[in-house]
N, C-alpha and C positions, 0 to 999 in steps of 0.2 A: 572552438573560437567563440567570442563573448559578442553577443549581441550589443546595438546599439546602447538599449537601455540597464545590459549589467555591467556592461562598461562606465559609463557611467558613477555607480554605485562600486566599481572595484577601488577598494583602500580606500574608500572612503570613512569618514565619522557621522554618523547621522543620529540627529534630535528629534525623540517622539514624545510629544504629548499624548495623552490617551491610552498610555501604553496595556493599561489592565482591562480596556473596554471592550466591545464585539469588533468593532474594526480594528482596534490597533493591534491584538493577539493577531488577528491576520493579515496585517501588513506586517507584522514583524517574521511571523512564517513564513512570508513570500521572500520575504531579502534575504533571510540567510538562505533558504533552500534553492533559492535560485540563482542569487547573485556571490561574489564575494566582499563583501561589506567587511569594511576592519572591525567597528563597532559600533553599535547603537548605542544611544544611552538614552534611557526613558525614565522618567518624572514621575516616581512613584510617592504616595503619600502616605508619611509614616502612622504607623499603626501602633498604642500604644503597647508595649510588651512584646512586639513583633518585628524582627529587625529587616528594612527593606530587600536585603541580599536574601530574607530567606522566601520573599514570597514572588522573586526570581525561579528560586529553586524550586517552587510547588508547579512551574509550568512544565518540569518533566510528567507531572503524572497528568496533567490535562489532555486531554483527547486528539485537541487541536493540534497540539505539535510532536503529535505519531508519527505520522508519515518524517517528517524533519530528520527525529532522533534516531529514525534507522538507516538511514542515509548519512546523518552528519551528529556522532552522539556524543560531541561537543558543542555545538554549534550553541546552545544557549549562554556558553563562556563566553562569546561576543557581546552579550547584552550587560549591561553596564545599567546599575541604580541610581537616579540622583534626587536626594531627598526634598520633595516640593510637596508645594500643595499652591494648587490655580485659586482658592478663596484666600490666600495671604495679600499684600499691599505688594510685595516684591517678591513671589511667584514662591516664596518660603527658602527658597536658592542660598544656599550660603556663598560667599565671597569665593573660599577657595573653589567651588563649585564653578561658579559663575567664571573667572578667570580661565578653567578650565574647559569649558564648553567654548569660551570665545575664542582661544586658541588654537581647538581642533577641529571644532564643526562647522564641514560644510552642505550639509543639507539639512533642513528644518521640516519636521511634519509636526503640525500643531492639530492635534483632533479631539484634544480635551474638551470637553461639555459637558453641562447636566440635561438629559434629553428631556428630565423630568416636564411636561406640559404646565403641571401647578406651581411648577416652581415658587418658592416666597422672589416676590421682583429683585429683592436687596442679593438674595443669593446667586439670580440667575446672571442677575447684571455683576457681579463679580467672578463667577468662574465664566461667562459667556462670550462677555464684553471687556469687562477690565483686564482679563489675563489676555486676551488677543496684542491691547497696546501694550503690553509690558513684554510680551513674548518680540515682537517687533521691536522694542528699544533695546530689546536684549540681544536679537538678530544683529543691531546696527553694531555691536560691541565682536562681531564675529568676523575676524580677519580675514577668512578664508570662506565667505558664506557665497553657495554655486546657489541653491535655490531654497525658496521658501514656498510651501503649499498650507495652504489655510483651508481646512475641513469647514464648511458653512451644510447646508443644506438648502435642498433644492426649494423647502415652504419658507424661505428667508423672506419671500416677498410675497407670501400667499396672500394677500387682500387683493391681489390681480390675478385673473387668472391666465395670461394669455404669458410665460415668463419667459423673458431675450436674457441673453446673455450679459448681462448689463447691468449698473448700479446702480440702484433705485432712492437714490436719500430724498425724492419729494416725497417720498410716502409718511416719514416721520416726522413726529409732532413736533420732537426737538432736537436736534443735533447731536451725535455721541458725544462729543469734547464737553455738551452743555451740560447731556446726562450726566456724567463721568463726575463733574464738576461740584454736583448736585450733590451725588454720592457720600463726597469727602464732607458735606457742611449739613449733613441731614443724617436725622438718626434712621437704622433702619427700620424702625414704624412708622415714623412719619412715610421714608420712603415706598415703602410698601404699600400704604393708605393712597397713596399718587397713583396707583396701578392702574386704575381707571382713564384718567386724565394723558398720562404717558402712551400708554398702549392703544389705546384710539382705534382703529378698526382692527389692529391684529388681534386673533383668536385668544392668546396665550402667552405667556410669559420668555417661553422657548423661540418659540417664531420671531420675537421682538427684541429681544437681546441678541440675536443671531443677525439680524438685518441692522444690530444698532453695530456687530464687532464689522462688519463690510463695511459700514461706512467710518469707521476707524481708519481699515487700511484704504479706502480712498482717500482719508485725507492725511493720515501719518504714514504710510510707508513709501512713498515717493522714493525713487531709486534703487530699493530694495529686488532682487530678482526673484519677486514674490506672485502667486497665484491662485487662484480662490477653486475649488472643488466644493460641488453641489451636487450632490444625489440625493435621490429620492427617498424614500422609506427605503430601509435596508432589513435585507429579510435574511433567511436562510442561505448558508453555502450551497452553489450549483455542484458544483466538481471538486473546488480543491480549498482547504486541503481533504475534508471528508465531503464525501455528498450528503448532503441535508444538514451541517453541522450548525447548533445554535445554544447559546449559553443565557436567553436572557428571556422576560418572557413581555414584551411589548409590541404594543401595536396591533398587527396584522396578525402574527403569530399566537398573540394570547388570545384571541379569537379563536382561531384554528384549535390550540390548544383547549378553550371553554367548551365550544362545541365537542371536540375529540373524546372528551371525558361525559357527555350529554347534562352540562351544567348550564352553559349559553345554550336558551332557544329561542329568544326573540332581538333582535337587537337594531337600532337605525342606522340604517344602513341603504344608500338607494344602489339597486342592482345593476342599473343601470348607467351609473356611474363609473369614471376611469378610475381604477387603481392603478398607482404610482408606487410600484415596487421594484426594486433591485436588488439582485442577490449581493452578498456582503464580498465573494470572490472577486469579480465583476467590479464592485469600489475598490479594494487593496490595489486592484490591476490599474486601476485608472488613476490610483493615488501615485504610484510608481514610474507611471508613463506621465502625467505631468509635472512629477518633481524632474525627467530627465527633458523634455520640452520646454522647462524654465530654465534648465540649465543652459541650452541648448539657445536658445534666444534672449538670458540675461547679458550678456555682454554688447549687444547689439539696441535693447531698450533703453531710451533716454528716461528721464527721471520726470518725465512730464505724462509721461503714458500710461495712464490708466492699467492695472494689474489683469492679466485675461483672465477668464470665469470660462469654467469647464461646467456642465449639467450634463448628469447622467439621470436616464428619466427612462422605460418604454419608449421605444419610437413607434411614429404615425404606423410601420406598416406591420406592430407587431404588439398592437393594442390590447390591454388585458380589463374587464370590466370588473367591479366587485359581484354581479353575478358570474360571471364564468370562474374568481377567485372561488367562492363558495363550492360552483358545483366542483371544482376539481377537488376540495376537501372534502367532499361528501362522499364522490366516487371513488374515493381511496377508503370508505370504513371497514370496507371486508380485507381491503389487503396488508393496513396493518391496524389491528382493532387495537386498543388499549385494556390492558386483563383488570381496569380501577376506573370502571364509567359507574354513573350513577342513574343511565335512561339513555335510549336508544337515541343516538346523533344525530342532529335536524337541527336547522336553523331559519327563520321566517324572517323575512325584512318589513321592515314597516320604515314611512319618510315622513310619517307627519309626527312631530315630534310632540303637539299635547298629549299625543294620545298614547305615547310609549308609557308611561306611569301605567296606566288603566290593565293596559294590554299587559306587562312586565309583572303587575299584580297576578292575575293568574297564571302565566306560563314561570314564575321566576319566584314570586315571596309566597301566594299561599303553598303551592305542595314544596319549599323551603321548609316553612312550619309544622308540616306533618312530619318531614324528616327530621327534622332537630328533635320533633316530639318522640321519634322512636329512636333517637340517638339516647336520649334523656332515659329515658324507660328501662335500653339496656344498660341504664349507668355507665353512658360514656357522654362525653362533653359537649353541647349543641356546637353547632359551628356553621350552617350552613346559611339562615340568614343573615349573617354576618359577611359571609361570603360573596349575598347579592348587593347587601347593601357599597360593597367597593367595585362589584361589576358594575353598576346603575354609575356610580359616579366618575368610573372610568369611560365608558361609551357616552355620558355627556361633555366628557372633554375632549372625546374622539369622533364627536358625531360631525361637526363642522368638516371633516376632513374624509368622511364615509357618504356626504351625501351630495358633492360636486367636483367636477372635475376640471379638471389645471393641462393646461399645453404649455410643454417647455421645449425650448427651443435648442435644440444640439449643432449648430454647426461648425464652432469650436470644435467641442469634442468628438463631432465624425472628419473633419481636418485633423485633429490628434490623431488619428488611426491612423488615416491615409499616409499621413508620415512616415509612419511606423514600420519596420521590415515586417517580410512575411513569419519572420520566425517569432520576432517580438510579438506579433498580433498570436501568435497559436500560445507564446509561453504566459503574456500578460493579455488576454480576452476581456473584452470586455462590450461585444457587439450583443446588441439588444435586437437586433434583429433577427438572427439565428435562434434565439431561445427558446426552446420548447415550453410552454407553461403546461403543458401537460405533463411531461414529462418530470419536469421542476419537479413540480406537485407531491409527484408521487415519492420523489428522493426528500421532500422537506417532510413530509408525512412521517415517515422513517425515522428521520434526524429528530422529529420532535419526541416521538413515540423514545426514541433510545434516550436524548439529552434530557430533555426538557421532563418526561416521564419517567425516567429511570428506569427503563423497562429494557430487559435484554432482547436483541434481534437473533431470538434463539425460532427452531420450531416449536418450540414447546409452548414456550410464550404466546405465539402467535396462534399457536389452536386454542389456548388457556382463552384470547381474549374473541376468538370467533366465535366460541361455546357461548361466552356470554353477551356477546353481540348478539346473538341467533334467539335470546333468550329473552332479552331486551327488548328485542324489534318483537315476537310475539305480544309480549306485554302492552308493547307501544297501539299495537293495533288493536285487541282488544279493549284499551282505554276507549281508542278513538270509536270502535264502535258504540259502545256505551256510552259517552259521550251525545254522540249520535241520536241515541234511542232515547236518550233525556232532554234533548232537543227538540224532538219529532213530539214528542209525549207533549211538552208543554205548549207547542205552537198548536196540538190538536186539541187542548184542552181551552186555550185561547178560543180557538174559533169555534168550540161548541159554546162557548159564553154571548161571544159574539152573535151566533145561529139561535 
C-alpha cells in the first residue's frame, strides 16, 4: 500500500532542473526506487557532439543508481531529456518542448545552480536568478501544475546569522525586478565591474544571486503552489542510495579530501565554530516530502500568501563543530588510508587571517617547492605548487564561511515531519537529530576514499594504504623531532649571545 508521499508522485510527470548535479542524481534515484512516477523529464544541456539521450544512458554505469537498476532495470526509461540550458534568455526550451511540459507536468523541482562561489556576477545572475523567473512563467503555462519547490540554500541570507524561515529582501541593495532589469541594458563587463556596489555585505556571487532568485518568487509567483527548500552545505550520502556516496569535490569534502591525501595542513578554519552540514540523502528526502506538502496545501493557499520556506540545517540538540568535523576525519586515517598520500594527515587551524599567508608559506609552498624540484629531476612535470597556489584561493573564498557560526531556524521543517506517516518518516528521513556524526564520518571517509579517490574498498588496498600511512607517520615524527632540535639549538645559541 502507497504511502502518503508516493501517492502523491503515482502517475505523475515531474520537472527537474539540476538533473546532472550531486542532488538531482539523487532525487531522481529516490522517485523511481521508491515511488511510481510516470516520468521525469530533466533539462539537460546539450553537449556539442554529444547527443542528450546518450548521457541519460551513461547513468546506468554510475554508482549512484546501483542499487535502482537491480531492483527496477528499466527504471532509467522513465527519465525523459529536454534540451536546455538555465544561461539562455528562454531557458534554451524549444516551443514543441515547452507546449509539452505545460501539458503534462504536474510537479516542478527547480535545483539548477552554479554553486561556484567566484562566479563572474553576469553568469551567476543568469543561471541563479534569471532562470528562477523564467522557470516560474513557465510553471504558470502548466495546466496541471500540483507543486513547485525551489532549491535555494540555507546561506541565502548569511549576512545574518540568526536565519527564520522567512524572506529577507531588506537585506538587498536593489530589487530582483531592478537587477533583472539592469542585466538586459548592460554589457556583461560593465555588469560585472558593479559586483562590488551590488553585492554589499554578501560574501560572494552565489550567496547573492540565490537571495536575489527568493526575492523573485516573493514577488512573481503569487498563486503558484510553490515552496522554497534551504539546506545547508550538503555533503556526503548517509544511507542511501550508498553510504558515503559523493561525485564532486567541494567544500567540506575537498578539505577532508586535501587532508586524506596529506596535501592540506594548515587551513582558517575556527574549530570552534558550527558546521552546517547535511548529508545529500537527508535533502532528496526533504525535496520529496515538500513537493507532496505543497501539493497537499496548494489548493487551500490564496494567492496573497507568502511561499513557505523549509531549512534543513543540524539542529540545537545535535550540534556538530568544525573541530569535532575535523577530529572525526582524522580518526578515521588508519581505517581507510588512501594508498596516494603525499605526508602523513593532520590538519592545524589557525583564525587570524593576516597571518595564514606567513603560516601556509612553510606548512604548504616551501616543501611544495622541494617536491616539484624532485618531480623535475625525475623528469616528470612539476605540479604541486600550482596545486597550493588554487588551495590558497579556495579557503579564502571558503574562510568567511569556516570561521562563524549561523542558527537556522526549523520549525517548518520539524512540522513537515510531524505530518508525515510513520512509514513516510523511515522511507523519506531526514531527522537531523538522530544522526550519528560519528558514525557519518566514518561511511563518508569510505565514500571519499572509493569515489572521490578511485581507490577500491578491497583488503588489499586498504593494507596497501596502512603500510604507507605507518610509513608516513614515522617520517612525520622524525621531521618534527628535528625540527625541534633546530629550534632548541637556535633559542640556545640566542641566549648565549644574550649571556
Amino acid at each position: 500500500m502507497d504511502t502518503d508521499i508516493q501517492r502523491c508522485f503515482r502517475s505523475k510527470t515531474v520537472f527537474l532542473t539540476g538533473a546532472t548535479g550531486f542532488l538531482g542524481k539523487v532525487v531522481i534515484e529516490k522517485l523511481l526506487r521508491t515511488t511510481e512516477v510516470k516520468r521525469i523529464y530533466v533539462l539537460i544541456r546539450p553537449k556539442r557532439g554529444v547527443e542528450i539521450q546518450e548521457r541519460i544512458i551513461t547513468w546506468s554505469k554510475d554508482a549512484v543508481f546501483e542499487l535502482l537498476l537491480k531492483s527496477k532495470p528499466e527504471a532509467l526509461q522513465r527519465v525523459w531529456p529536454i534540451a536546455g540550458d538555465c544561461l539562455d534568455t528562454d531557458l534554451g526550451i524549444s516551443e514543441k518542448d515547452r507546449r509539452l511540459l505545460a501539458s503534462e507536468v504536474q510537479i516542478v523541482i527547480h535545483g539548477a545552480a552554479t554553486v561556484r562561489f567566484n562566479e563572474p556576477l553576469h553568469v551567476a545572475l543568469a543561471i541563479n536568478t534569471r532562470a528562477t523567473r523564467l522557470m516560474i512563467q513557465l510553471a504558470r503555462e502548466m495546466r496541471q501544475l500540483e507543486s513547485f519547490v525551489h532549491v535555494s540554500t540555507a546561506f541565502s541570507n548569511c549576512i545574518i546569522y540568526d536565519i527564520k524561515e522567512s524572506f529577507y529582501p531588506e537585506h538587498l541593495s536593489c530589487s530582483s525586478d531592478k537587477v533583472l532589469s539592469m542585466t538586459e541594458l548592460m554589457s556583461d563587463e560593465l555588469l560585472d565591474n558593479m559586483e562590488s556596489a551590488l553585492l554589499g555585505s554578501f560574501p560572494n556571487t552565489y550567496t547573492y544571486t540565490k537571495a536575489l532568485a527568493e526575492d523573485v518568487i516573493l514577488k512573481e509567483a503569487g498563486g503558484l503552489p510553490l515552496c522554497i527548500f534551504r539546506p545547508a552545505v550538503i555533503i556526503a550520502a548517509h544511507k542511501e542510495p550508498i553510504s558515503g556516496w559523493i561525485d564532486n569535490m567541494y567544500g567540506p569534502m575537498a578539505i577532508l579530501f586535501g587532508v586524506a591525501r596529506g596535501v592540506l595542513r594548515i587551513a582558517t578554519i575556527d574549530p570552534t565554530a558550527e558546521a552546517s552540514l547535511v548529508p545529500v540523502d537527508y535533502c532528496a528526502n526533504m525535496t520529496l516530502a515538500c513537493s507532496w506538502r505543497t501539493t497537499e496545501d496548494g489548493s487551500g493557499k490564496s494567492s496573497s500568501e507568502s511561499p513557505t520556506i523549509y531549512q534543513l540545517a543540524p539542529s540545537n540538540e545535535n550540534r556538530l563543530t568544525h573541530g569535532e568535523f575535523i577530529q572525526h576525519a582524522l580518526d578515521g586515517r588508519f581505517n581507510c588510508p588512501l594508498t596516494k598520500m603525499i605526508w602523513y594527515p593532520f590538519l592545524h587551524c589557525i583564525t587570524t587571517q593576516w597571518l595564514y599567508p606567513l603560516v601556509a608559506f612553510f606548512y604548504h609552498t616551501l616543501p611544495a617547492y622541494f617536491f616539484d624540484m624532485a618531480l623535475w629531476l625525475s623528469g616528470r612535470k612539476p605540479r604541486l605548487v600550482k596545486v597550493y597556489q588554487k588551495i590558497h584561493k579556495t579557503l579564502g573564498i571558503l574562510g568567511p564561511f569556516a570561521c562563524k557560526s549561523w542558527n537556522f531556524d526549523t520549525r517548518n521543517t520539524d512540522q513537515l515531519r510531524q505530518l508525515m506517516s510513520v512509514e513516510d518518516r523511515r522511507i523519506y528521513y531526514f531527522d537531523m537529530v538522530s544522526l550519528n556524526w560519528k558514525e557519518y564520518f566514518l561511511h563518508a571517509l569510505r565514500g571519499m576514499r572509493q569515489y572521490l579517490g578511485n581507490e577500491p574498498p578491497t583488503p588489499e588496498s586498504i593494507a596497501q594504504g596502512m603500510k604507507l600511512i605507518k610509513r608516513l607517520k614515522l617520517l612525520h615524527h622524525i621531521l618534527q623531532f628535528f625540527l625541534c632540535c633546530v629550534a632548541a639549538f637556535v633559542v640556545l645559541s640566542l641566549v648565549k649571545l644574550v649571556l
